[in-house]
C-alpha positions, 0 to 999 in steps of 0.5 A: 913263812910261805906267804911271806916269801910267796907274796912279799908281805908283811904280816900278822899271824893270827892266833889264840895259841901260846906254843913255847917255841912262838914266844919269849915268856917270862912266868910261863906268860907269853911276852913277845915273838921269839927273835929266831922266827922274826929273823927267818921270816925277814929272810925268806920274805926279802926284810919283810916284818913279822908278828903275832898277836891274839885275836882280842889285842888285835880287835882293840887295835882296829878299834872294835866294840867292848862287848865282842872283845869280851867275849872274845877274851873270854874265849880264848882263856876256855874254848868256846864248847866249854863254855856252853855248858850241859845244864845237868838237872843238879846244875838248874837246881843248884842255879835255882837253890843260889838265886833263893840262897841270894834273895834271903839277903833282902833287897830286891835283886834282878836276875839275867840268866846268860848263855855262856859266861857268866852264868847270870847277874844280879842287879840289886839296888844299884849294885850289879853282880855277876854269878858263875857257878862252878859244879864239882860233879861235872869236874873230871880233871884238874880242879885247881887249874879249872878254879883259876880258869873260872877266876881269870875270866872274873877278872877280864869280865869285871874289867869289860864290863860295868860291873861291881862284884863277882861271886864264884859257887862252889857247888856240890851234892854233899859237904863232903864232896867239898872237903877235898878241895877245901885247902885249895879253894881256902888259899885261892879265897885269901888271894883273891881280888876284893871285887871277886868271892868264891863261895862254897857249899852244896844242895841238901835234901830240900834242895837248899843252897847251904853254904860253908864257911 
């Protein structure tokens, strides 16, 4: 508002924020800037015009690479420090133990470990699949809200990049650990998109992948 006033400008403000107070929602979606701020800020500012955007939408605007959006996008779902994530030796060995799990499937599948989001791909006979695996025992808040977290960055990654599939592990050190979550990772599963599939199960005590249906 200031440097609207001060400088006579237009101008975009810039943010990854989604306060209740910046924007019109509809389905706690943020649809638009709230009239009361445009109208102020017209004020102050001389009739001057005033909008928000996030940092991604702004980039496709002024036309910037698909790769850097991306990564962008997914950012601004999780913040950067979660991203990175403390490879614990139960998270390399559950990595390990998925890579074997996918390689009983046959086929001569190619893997890529990336820093970040997802954890690796996979390509395999022209099919190219990506992997984020998902640990319960480094989950210490809320599980659903952190599944749908992980599901969205899918969806934008699928979007941005040329891939075919995307699967999602569940990862955990007992079937029991799982149980809890069963109902919510059930119902997530039967309404997932066709192109994304969540997959449960945990380590045993050869430090195999074995999957729960």
């Amino acid at each position: 508002m200031e440097i609207g006033k001060k400088n006579n400008r237009d101008v975009v403000f810039v943010s990854g924020e989604e306060k209740t107070d910046w924007y019109h929602r509809s389905e706690n979606q943020p649809l638009y800037s709230r009239f009361e701020l445009v109208s102020e800020f017209f004020r102050e500012s001389g009739g001057r015009s005033f909008n928000m955007t996030k940092l991604s939408t702004l980039m496709e605007i002024l036309g910037a690479d698909k790769e850097s959006i991306t990564e962008v996008k997914i950012n601004e779902i999780v913040p950067k420090h979660q991203l990175k994530k403390s490879r614990t030796v139960f998270f390399l060995r559950g990595q390990a133990a998925i890579q074997a799990y996918l390689l009983e499937f046959g086929g001569d599948p190619v893997f890529q470990d990336k820093d970040g989001f997802p954890d690796f791909e996979f390509n395999d006979d022209g099919i190219r699949v990506g992997v984020e695996i998902f640990s319960v025992e480094s989950q210490k808040s809320d599980f659903e809200a952190e599944l749908k977290r992980k599901y969205n960055q899918a969806l934008i990654y699928l979007k941005e990049n040329t891939l075919d599939l995307f699967q999602i592990y569940i990862l955990a050190k007992t079937p029991d650990e799982l149980k809890k979550y069963g109902t919510i990772i059930d119902t997530f599963n039967d309404q997932s998109n066709s192109e994304i599939m969540i997959v449960k199960g945990y380590l045993n005590e050869t430090n195999s992948f074995i999957e729960i249906e």
